[in-house]
C-alpha positions as CSV (number, residue, x, y, z in Angstrom):
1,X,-27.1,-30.1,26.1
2,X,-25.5,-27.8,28.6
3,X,-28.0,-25.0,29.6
4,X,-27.0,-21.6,31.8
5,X,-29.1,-19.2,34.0
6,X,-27.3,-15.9,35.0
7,X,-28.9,-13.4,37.5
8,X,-27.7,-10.2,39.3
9,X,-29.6,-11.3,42.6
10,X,-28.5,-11.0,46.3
11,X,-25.9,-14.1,46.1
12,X,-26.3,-17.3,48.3
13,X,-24.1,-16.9,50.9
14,X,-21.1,-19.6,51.9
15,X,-23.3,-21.3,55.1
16,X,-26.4,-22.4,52.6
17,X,-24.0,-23.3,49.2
18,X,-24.4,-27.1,50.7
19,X,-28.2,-27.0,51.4
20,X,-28.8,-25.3,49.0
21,X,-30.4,-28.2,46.5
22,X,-32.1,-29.7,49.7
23,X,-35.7,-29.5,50.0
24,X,-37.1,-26.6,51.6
25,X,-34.0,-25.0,52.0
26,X,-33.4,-21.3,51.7
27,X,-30.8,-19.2,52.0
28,X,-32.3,-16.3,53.6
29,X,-34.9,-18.1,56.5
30,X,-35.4,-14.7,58.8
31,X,-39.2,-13.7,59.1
32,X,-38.5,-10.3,57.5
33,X,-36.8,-11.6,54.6
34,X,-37.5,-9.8,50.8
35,X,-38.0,-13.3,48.6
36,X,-40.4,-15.4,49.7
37,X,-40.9,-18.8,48.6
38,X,-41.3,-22.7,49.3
39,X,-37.2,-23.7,49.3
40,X,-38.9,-26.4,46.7
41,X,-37.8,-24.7,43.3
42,X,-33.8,-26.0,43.4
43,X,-35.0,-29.1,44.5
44,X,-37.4,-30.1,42.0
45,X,-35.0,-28.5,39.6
46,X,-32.0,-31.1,40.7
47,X,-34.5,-34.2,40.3
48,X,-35.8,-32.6,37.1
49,X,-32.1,-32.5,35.5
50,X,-31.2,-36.2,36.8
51,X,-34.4,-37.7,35.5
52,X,-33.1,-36.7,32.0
53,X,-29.9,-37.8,32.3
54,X,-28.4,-34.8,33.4
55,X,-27.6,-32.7,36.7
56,X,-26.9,-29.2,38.0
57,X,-24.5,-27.1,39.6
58,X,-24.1,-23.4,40.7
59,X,-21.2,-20.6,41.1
60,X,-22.4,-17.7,43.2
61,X,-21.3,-14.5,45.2
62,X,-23.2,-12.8,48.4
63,X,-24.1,-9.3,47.3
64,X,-23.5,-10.5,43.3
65,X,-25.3,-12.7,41.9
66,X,-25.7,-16.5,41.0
67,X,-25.0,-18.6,38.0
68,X,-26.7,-21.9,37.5
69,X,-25.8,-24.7,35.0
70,X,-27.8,-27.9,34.2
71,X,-27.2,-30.7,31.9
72,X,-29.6,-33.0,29.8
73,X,-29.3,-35.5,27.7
74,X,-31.8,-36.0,24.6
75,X,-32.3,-38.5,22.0
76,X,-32.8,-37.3,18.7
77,X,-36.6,-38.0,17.1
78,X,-37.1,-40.4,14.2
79,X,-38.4,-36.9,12.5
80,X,-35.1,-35.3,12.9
81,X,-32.9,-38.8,11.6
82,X,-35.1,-39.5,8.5
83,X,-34.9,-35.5,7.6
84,X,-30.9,-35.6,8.2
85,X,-30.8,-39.0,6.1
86,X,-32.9,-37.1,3.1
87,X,-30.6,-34.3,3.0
88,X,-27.2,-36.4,3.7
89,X,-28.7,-38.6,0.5
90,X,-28.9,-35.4,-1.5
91,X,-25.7,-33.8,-0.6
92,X,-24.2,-32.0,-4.0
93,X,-20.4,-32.5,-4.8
94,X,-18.1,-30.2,-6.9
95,X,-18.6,-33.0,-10.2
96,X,-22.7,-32.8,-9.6
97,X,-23.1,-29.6,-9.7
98,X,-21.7,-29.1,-12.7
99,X,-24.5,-31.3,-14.8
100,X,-27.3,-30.3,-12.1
101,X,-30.3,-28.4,-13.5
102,X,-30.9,-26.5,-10.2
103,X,-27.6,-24.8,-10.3
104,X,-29.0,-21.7,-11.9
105,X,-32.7,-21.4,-10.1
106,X,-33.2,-18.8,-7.0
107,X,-35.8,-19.2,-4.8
108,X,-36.8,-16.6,-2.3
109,X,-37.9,-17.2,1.0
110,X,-40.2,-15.3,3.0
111,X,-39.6,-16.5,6.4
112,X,-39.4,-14.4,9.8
113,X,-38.3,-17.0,12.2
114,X,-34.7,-16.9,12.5
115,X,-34.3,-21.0,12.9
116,X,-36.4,-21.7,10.4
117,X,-34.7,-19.6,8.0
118,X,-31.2,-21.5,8.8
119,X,-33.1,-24.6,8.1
120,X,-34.5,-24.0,4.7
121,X,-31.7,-22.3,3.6
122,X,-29.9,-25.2,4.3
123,X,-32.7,-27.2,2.5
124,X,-32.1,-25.0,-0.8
125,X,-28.4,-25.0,-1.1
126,X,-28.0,-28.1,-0.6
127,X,-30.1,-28.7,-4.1
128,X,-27.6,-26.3,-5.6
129,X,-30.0,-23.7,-5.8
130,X,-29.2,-19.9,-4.5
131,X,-31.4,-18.8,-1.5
132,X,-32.5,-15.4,-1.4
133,X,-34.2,-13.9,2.0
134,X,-37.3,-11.8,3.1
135,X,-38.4,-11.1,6.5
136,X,-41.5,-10.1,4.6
137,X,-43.5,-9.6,1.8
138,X,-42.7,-5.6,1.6
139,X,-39.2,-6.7,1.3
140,X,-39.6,-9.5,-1.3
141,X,-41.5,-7.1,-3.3
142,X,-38.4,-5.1,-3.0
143,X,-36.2,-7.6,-4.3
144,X,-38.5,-8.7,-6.8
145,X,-38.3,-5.2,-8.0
146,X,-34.6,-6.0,-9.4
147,X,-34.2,-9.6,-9.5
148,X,-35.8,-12.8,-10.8
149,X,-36.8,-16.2,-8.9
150,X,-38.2,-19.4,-10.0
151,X,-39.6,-20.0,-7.0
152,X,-41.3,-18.1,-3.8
153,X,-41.6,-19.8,-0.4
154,X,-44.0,-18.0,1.8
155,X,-44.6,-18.5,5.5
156,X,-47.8,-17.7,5.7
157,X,-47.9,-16.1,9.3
158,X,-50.3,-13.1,8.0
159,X,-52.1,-11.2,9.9
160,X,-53.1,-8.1,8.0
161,X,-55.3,-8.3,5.5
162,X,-53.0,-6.0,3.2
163,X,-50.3,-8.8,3.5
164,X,-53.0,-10.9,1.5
165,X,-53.6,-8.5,-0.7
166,X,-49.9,-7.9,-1.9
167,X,-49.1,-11.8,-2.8
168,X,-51.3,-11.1,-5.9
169,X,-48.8,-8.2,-6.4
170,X,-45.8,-10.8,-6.5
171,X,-47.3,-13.2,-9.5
172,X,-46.0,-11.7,-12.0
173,X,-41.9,-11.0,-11.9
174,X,-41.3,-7.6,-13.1
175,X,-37.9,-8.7,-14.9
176,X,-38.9,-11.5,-17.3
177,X,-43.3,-10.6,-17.0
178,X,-44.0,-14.4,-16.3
179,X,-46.1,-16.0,-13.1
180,X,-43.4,-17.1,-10.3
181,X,-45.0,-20.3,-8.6
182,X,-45.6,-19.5,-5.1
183,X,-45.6,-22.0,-2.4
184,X,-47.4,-21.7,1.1
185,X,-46.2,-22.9,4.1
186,X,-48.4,-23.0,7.1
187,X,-47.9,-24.7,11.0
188,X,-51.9,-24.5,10.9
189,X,-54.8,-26.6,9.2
190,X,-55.1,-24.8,5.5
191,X,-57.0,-27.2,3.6
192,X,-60.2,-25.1,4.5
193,X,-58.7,-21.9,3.3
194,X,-56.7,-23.6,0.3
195,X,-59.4,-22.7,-2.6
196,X,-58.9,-18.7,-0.7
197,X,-55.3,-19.0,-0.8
198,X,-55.0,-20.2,-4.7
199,X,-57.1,-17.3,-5.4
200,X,-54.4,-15.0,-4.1
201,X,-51.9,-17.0,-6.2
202,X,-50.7,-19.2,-4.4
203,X,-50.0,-22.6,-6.3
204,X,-49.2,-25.0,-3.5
205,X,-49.9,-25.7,0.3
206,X,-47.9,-27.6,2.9
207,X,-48.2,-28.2,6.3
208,X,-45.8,-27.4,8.7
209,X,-44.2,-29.3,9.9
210,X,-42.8,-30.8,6.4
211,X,-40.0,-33.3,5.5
212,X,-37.3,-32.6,3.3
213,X,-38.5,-35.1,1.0
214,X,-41.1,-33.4,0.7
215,X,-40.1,-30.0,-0.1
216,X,-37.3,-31.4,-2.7
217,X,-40.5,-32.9,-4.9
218,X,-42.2,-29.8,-4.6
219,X,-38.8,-28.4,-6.4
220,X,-39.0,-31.6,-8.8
221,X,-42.7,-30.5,-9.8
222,X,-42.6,-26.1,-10.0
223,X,-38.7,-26.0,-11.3
């Protein structure tokens, strides 16, 4: 991974561009200079790079600025290989779809983080279902206004107490009149407030963080 740092500083000028990775080096080393510091930080960040495989290098102009670039080099977690092997396993072709009893379930998300959102919208189309987004539940009250689901996916980063209050507003679809399973999703310890949580509606709890595996039998079991 190639990372990039851009400031709008005072520059390093020509004299220190050679030192200036050494430790304590500075380019500025007068006793009435404006930035103060150990000359340490560049030099921890250069052994910091190379431990992980990696190093780092620098453009800059005097008066202009700097722009620093490091590379690292990562290996990718057993977590992140057995979830790419689950969805690489259930990978949809053109023939598939055709027979697949998914093809014509929605499920709406309610997710704010942005990443997260790219994952589990990859997670639902590639179960030929269509994914429908909420940043929150206002909004997916909005679009369940108009539109049917068969399923809800809630993050359940609530703070308010109204938030709570408006999932038992979302049980019932106001096209077809029927419950729409709900599904929590949580980063922290639930199973203390699980018994408070299915009385607000929700039908199912998981953990975050969660395996595709997982979520796929939890769309076996509510669709």
């Amino acid at each position: 991974m190639k990372f990039t740092i851009a400031d709008t500083g005072i520059g390093i000028d020509e004299r220190f561009k050679s030192k200036i990775f050494g430790i304590f080096s500075q380019g500025d080393i007068s006793v009435n200079k404006k930035y103060t510091g150990t000359g340490l930080g560049l030099s921890i960040s250069k052994q910091l790079a190379m431990m992980m495989n990696g190093n780092i290098s620098f453009e800059s102009t005097l008066g202009e600025g700097s722009t620093f670039t490091f590379t690292c080099s990562f290996k990718k977690s057993d977590y992140y290989e057995k979830n790419i092997e689950v969805m690489n396993d259930n990978k949809i072709s053109e023939d598939d779809n055709i027979n697949n009893l998914w093809m014509n379930k929605s499920i709406l998300c309610i997710e704010t983080n942005s990443i997260d959102k790219e994952v589990m919208e990859s997670i639902v189309e590639r179960k030929g279902c269509k994914y429908i987004h909420a940043h929150n539940i206002s909004e997916a009250l909005k679009i369940l206004n108009c539109n049917y689901v068969d399923l809800i996916l809630l993050d359940m980063k609530l703070n308010k107490l109204e938030d709570f209050e408006k999932i038992k507003e979302m049980r019932i679809s106001r096209v077809k009149g029927k419950n729409i399973p709900i599904i929590g999703m949580s980063s922290y310890t639930i199973m203390e407030n699980r018994e408070i949580l299915m009385n607000l509606g929700i039908d199912h709890c998981i953990s975050k963080p969660f395996n595709v595996e997982e979520i796929y039998n939890i769309f076996e079991i509510y669709l």
